[in-house]
ZAFINU-73372 format. One record per residue (C-alpha): residue number from 1; residue in one letter; x, y, z. Coordinates in steps of 0.25 Angstrom, whole numbers, plus 5000, padded with zeros to 4 digits. Layout:
! ZAFINU-73372
> n/res/c1/c2/c3
> NUM/A/X/Y/Z
...
! end
This chain:
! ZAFINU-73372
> n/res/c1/c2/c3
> 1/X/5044/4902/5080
> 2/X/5029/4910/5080
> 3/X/5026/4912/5067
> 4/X/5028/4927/5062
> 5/X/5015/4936/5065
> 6/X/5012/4951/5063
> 7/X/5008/4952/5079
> 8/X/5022/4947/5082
> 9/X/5031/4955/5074
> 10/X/5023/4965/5079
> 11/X/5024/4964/5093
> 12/X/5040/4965/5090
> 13/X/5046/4979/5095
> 14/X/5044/4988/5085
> 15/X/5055/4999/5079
> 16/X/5048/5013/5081
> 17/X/5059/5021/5074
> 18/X/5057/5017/5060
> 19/X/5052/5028/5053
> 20/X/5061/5036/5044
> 21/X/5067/5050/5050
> 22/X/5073/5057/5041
> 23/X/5070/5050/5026
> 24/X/5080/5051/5014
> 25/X/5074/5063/5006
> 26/X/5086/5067/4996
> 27/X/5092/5051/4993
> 28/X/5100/5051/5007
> 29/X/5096/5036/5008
> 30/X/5086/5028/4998
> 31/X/5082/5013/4994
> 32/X/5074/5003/4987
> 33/X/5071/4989/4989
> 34/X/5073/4977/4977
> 35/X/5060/4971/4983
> 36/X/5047/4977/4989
> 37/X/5046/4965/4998
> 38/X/5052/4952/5001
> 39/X/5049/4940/5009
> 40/X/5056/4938/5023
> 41/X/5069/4936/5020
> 42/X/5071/4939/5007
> 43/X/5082/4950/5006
> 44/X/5080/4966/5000
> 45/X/5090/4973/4991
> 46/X/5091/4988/4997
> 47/X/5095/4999/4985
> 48/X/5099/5010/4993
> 49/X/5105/5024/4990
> 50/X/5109/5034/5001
> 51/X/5118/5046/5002
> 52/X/5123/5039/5016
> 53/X/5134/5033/5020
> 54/X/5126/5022/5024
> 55/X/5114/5016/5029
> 56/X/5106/5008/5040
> 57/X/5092/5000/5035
> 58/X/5081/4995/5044
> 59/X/5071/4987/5042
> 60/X/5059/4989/5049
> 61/X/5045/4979/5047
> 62/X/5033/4989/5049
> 63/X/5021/4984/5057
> 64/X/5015/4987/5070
> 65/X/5025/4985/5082
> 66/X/5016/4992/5091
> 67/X/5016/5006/5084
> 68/X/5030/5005/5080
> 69/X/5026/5003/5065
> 70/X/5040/4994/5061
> 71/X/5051/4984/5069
> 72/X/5067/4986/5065
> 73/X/5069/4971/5059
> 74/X/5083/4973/5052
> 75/X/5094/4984/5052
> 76/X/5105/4984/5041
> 77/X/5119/4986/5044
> 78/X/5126/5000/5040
> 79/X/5124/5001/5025
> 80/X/5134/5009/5015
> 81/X/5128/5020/5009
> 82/X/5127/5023/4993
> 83/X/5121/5033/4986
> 84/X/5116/5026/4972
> 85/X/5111/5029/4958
> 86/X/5100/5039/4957
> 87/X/5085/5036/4952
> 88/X/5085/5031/4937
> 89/X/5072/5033/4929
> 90/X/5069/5025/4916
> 91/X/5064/5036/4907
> 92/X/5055/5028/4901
> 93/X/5046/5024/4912
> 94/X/5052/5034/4924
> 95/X/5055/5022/4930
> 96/X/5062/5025/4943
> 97/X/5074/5016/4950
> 98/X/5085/5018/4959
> 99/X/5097/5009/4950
> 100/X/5104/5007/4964
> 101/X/5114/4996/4970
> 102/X/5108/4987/4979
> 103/X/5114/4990/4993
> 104/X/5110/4980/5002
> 105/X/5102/4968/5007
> 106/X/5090/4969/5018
> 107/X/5088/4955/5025
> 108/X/5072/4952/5027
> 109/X/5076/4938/5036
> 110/X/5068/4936/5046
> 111/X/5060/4949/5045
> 112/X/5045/4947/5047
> 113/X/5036/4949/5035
> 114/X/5030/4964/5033
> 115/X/5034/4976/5029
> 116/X/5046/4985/5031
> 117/X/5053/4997/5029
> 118/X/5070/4996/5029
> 119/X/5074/5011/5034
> 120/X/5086/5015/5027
> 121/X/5095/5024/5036
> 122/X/5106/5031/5032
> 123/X/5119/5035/5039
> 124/X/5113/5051/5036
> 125/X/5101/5048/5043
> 126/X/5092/5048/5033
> 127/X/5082/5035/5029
> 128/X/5073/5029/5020
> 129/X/5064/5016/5020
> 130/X/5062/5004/5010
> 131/X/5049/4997/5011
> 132/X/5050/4981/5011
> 133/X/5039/4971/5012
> 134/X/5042/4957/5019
> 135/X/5032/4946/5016
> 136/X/5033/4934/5023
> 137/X/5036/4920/5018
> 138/X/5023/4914/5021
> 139/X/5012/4926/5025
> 140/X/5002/4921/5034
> 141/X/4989/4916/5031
> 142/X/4977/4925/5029
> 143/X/4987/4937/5031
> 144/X/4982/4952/5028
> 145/X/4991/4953/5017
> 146/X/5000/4968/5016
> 147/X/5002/4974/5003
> 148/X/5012/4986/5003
> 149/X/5008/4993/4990
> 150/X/5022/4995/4985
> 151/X/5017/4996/4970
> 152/X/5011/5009/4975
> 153/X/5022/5014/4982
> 154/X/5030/5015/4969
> 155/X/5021/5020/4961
> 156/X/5023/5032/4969
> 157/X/5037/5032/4971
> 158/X/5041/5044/4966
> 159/X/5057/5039/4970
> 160/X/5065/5044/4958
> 161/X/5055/5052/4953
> 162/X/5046/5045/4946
> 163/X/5032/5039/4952
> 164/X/5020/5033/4945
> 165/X/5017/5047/4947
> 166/X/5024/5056/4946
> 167/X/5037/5059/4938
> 168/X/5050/5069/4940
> 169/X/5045/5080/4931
> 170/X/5036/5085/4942
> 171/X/5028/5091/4929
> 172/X/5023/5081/4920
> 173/X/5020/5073/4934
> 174/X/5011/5059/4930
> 175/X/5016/5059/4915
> 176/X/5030/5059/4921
> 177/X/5028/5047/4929
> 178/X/5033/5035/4931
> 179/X/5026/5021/4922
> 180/X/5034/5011/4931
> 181/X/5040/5013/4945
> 182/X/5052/5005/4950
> 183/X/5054/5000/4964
> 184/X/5068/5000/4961
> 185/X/5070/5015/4968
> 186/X/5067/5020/4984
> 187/X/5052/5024/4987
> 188/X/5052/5040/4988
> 189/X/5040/5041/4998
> 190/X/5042/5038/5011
> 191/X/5056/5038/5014
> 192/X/5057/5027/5005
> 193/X/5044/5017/5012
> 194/X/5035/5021/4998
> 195/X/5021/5021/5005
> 196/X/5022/5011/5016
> 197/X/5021/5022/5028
> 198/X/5009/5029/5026
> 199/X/5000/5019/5018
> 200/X/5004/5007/5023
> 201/X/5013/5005/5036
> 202/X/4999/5010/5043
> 203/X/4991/4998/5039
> 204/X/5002/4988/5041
> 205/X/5004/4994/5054
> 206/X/4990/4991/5058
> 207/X/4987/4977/5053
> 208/X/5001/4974/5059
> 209/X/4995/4979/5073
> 210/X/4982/4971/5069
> 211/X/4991/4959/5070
> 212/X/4984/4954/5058
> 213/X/4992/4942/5049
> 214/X/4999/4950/5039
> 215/X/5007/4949/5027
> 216/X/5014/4958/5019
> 217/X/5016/4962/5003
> 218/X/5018/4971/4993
> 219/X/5011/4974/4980
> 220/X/5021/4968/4972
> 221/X/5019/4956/4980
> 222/X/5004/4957/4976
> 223/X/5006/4957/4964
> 224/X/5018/4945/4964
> 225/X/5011/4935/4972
> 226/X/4998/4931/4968
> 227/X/4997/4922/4980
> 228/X/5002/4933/4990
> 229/X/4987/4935/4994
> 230/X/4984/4920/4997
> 231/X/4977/4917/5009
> 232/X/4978/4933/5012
> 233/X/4968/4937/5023
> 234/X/4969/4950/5017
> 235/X/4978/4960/5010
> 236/X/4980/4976/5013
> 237/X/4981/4987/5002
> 238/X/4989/4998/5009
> 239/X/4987/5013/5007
> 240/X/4989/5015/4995
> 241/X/4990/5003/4985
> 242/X/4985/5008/4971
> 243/X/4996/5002/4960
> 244/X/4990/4988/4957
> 245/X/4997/4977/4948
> 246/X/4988/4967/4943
> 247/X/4993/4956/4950
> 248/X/4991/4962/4963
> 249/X/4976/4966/4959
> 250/X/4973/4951/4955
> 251/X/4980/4945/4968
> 252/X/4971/4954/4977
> 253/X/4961/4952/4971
> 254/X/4961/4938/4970
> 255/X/4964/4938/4983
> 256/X/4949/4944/4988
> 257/X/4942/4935/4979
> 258/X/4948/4925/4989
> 259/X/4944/4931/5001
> 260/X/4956/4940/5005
> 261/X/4952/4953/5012
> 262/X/4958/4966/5004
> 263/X/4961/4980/5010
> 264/X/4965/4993/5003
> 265/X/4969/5002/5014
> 266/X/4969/5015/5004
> 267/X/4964/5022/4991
> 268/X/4968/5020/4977
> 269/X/4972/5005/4979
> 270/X/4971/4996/4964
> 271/X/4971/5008/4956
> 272/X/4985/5009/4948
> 273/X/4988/4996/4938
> 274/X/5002/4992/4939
> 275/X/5011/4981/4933
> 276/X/5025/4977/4940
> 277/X/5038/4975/4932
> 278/X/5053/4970/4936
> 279/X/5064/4979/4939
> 280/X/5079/4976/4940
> 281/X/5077/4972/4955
> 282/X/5067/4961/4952
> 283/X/5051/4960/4948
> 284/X/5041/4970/4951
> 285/X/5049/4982/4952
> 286/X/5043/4990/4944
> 287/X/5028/4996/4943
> 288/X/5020/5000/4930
> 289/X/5011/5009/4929
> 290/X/5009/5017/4917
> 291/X/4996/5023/4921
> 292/X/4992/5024/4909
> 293/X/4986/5011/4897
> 294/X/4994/5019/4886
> 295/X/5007/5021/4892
> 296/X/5008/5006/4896
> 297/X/5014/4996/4885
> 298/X/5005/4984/4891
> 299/X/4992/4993/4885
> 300/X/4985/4983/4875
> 301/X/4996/4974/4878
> 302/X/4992/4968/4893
> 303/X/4981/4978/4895
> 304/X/4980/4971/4911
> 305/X/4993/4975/4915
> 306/X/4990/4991/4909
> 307/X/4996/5000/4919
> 308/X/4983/5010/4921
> 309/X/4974/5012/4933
> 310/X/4967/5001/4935
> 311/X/4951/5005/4931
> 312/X/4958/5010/4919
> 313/X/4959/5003/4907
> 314/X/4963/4994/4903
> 315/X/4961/4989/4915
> 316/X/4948/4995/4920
> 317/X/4949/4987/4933
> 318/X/4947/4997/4944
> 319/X/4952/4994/4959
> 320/X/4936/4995/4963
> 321/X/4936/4979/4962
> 322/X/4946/4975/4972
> 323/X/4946/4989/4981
> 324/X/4932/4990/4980
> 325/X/4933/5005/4978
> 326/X/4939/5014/4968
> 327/X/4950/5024/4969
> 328/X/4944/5038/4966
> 329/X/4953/5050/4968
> 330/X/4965/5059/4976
> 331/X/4967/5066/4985
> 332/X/4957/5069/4994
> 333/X/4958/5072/5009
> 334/X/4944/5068/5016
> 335/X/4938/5062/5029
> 336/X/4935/5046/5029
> 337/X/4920/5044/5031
> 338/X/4915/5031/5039
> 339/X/4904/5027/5028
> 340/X/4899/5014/5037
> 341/X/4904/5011/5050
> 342/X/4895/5000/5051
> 343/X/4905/4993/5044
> 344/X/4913/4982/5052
> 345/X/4928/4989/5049
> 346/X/4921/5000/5057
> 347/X/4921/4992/5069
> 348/X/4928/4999/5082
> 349/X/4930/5014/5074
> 350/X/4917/5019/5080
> 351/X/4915/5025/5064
> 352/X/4902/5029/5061
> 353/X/4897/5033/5047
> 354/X/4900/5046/5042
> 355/X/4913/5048/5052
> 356/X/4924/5055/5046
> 357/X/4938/5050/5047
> 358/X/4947/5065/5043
> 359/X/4957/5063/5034
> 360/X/4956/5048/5028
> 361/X/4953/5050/5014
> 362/X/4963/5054/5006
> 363/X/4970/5054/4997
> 364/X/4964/5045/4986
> 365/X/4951/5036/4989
> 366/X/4943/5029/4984
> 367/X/4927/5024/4986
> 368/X/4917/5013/4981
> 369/X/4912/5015/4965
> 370/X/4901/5007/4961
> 371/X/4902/5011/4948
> 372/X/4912/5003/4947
> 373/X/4908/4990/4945
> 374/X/4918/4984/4950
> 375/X/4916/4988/4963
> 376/X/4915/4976/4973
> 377/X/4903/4974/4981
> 378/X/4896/4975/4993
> 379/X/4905/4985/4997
> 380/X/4904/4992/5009
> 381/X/4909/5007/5010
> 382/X/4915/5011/5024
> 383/X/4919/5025/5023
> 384/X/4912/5035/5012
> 385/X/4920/5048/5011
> 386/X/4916/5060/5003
> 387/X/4928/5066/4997
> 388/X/4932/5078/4985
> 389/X/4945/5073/4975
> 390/X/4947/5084/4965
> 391/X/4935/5092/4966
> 392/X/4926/5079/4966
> 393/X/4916/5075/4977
> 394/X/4918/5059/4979
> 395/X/4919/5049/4991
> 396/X/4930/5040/4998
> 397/X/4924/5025/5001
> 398/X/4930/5016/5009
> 399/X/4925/5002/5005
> 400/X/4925/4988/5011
> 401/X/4918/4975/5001
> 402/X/4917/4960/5003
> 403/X/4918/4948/4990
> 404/X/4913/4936/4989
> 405/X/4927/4930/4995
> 406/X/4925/4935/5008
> 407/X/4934/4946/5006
> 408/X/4935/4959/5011
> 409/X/4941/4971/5002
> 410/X/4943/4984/5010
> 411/X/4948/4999/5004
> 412/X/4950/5011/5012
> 413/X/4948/5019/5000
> 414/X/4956/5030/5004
> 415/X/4973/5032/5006
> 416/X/4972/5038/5019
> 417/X/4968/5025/5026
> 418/X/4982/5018/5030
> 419/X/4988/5031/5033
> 420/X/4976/5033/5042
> 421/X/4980/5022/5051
> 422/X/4991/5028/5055
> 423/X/4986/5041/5057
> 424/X/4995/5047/5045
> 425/X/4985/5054/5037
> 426/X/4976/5057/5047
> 427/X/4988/5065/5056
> 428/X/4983/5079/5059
> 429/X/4968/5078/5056
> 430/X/4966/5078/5072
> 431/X/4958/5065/5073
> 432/X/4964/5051/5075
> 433/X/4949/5046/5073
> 434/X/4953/5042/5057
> 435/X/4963/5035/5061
> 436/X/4956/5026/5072
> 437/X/4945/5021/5062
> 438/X/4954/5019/5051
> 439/X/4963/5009/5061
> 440/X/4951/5004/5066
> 441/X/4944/4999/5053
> 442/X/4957/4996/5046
> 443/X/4958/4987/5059
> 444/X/4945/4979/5056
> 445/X/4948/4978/5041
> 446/X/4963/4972/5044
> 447/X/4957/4963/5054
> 448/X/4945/4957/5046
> 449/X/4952/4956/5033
> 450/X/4963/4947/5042
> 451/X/4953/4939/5047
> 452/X/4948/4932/5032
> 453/X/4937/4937/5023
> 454/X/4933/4949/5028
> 455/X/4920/4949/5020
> 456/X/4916/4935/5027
> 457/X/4914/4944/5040
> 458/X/4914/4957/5036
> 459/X/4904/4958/5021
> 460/X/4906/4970/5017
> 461/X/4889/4979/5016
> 462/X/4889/4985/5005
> 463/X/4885/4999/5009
> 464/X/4887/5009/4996
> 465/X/4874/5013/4991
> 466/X/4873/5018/5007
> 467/X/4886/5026/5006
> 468/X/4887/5030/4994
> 469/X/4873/5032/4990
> 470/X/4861/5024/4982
> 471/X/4868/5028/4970
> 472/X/4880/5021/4973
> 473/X/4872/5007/4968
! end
């Protein structure tokens, strides 16, 4: 048998009716996971509570499949139907789980690595999605390595109603939050798949199509395996990743200074400090973030493991020296400006400087700070975007730098990037021109950071005293 290979899987027939059609919006149909993701043929623990009768769940691997988006890999039998317990909240912390009786087994045999979304159909017709990640038994050498960035899909799961955010009260909002969220519940944003369609499926989808040797992770996987990113071409920050645990920092990290290529497809990415604890399902189910040194009882105790922003104390160890930028505000809504479309991931756009791309900044970004010394360098700034966050004059940068190892460390510097790709935050704007050069250079990027060191071909020119002024340094 040919060994398994992203080009053909995903010259399979794909399943083009996937999508949900009428999402669960009043607890019709609901469910949770007891893993985030597993390897091929390890088995899942559904919790589920529906108002049904009964229930079907398919299981559908997402990738390319020429346009399709997703292949049906497994269907369930008919499933009976049971309303359980509502949400519980620990008073203390606003922990939120869902104290529910498993109520079936999902078989992975046999599926191929990646990711997938199990559809949940109830006999009322109503539906919901469970997010699942299937990492391969041995991943192949020099793969571009996918990370879902499930840490930062909880923190905003506001299922139960309590978010990092955000609490029930609606009044006191922040102080009412939650300090540590539980995967142990359903994700309320979108019908149950967290944040995997707008800030992620768009970039799988494409390196998928690429053909490119992929594997496939979460960020608890991160911050688990320190070996996950051995031999690693590459590895890919999704939309929206900002809720880092220390582990997961170390092992990326580690990994450049070896030579792997790094990507941040969006805004904000590094900038929350967490810590993972265990839950009744197993280890790392729960995510801590205080948000604040004096709330958290490892303050003066284990001051590396304090749950604050990460350039606050007492960390003070900004994202800057692995992103090469720094987040700086939201929410702004502004045009992409090419700032040097000499640059090689400008190959085949037919950008020239100063072109505006409508609608691809937004809504938070971030640019390159020099004052900021830990700011890596040369460092090459591709687009230069002037912008206004709350009533402040500031710009959007899009950055690209080069180590000593040969690698090459990319970051769009703005959330809007992925959704871009598939033409979700751009719909209505009347110009499809943002999202051509946005598939075009995510194309270049993708392809040299699978090839090896990207800064062995591609040395990133340090350009920004020329963009940003003399001043800059």
């Amino acid at each position: 048998m040919a060994p398994w290979s992203v080009a053909t899987e995903n010259a399979k027939p794909g399943t083009a009716d996937w999508q949900i059609h009428d999402a669960a919006t009043d607890h019709e149909i609901e469910a949770y996971a007891d893993h985030t993701s597993v390897v091929t043929g390890h088995p899942v623990t559904l919790y589920v509570s529906t108002s049904s009768t009964g229930y079907v769940v398919r299981a559908y691997r997402m990738g390319w499949y020429a346009g399709d988006e997703a292949r049906e890999v497994w269907v369930s039998p008919p499933q009976h139907g049971v309303h359980q317990l509502p949400a519980r909240v620990d008073p203390m912390n606003h922990t939120v789980t869902a104290p529910w009786q498993p109520s079936m087994q999902v078989p992975t045999d046999g599926w191929p690595p990646g990711d997938y979304l199990l559809r949940l159909d109830a006999d009322s017709g109503k539906q919901w999605f469970v997010p699942l990640t299937v990492r391969a038994v041995h991943p192949p050498d020099h793969a571009v390595v996918i990370v879902n960035a499930v840490t930062t899909w909880q923190a905003y799961n506001a299922w139960g109603g309590y978010s990092l955010y955000h609490g029930r009260s609606g009044l006191s909002g922040y102080a009412d939050r939650a300090r540590i969220v539980s995967f142990d519940r359903p994700y309320a944003e979108g019908a149950g798949s967290g944040d995997f369609l707008g800030n992620e499926l768009p970039a799988l989808a494409l390196a998928e199509k690429l053909g490119l040797p992929l594997a496939y992770a979460t960020s608890i996987d991160l911050d688990r395996d320190p070996t996950l990113l051995d031999g690693a071409a590459a590895v890919l920050s999704l939309g929206h990743d900002e809720y880092w645990s220390s582990a997961m920092r170390a092992s990326v990290t580690a990994a450049r200074d070896r030579g792997t290529n790094v990507a941040f497809l969006g805004a904000n990415a590094i900038y929350r400090h967490i810590r993972f604890g265990d839950g009744p399902l197993g280890p790392d189910r729960l995510i801590i973030d205080y948000k604040s040194a004096s709330e958290d009882p490892l303050d003066g105790v284990d001051d590396k493991q304090v749950t604050v922003n990460w350039r606050a104390p007492p960390l003070d160890d900004p994202e800057t020296s692995l992103t090469g930028v720094t987040y700086q505000c939201n929410p702004v809504d502004d045009p992409l400006v090419v700032a040097d479309a000499s640059s090689w991931l400008f190959a085949g756009t037919g950008a020239r400087d100063g072109e505006q791309l409508p609608g691809l900044v937004g809504s938070e970004y971030d640019r390159v700070d020099l004052s900021r010394p830990q700011t890596p360098r040369p460092i090459e700034v591709l687009f230069h975007s002037p912008v206004q966050c709350r009533g402040q004059s500031d710009a959007q940068e899009s950055a690209y730098y080069t180590t000593g190892s040969g690698a090459g460390v990319f970051d769009s510097g703005t959330s809007s990037w992925v959704c871009a790709l598939d033409d979700i935050c751009t719909q209505g704007r009347g110009d499809k021109r943002a999202q051509v050069v946005i598939r075009v250079v995510t194309a270049n990027l993708l392809r040299a950071f699978a090839a090896g060191p990207a800064g062995e071909q591609h040395p990133a020119v340090d350009n920004v005293s020329r963009v940003q002024g003399p001043s800059a340094g």
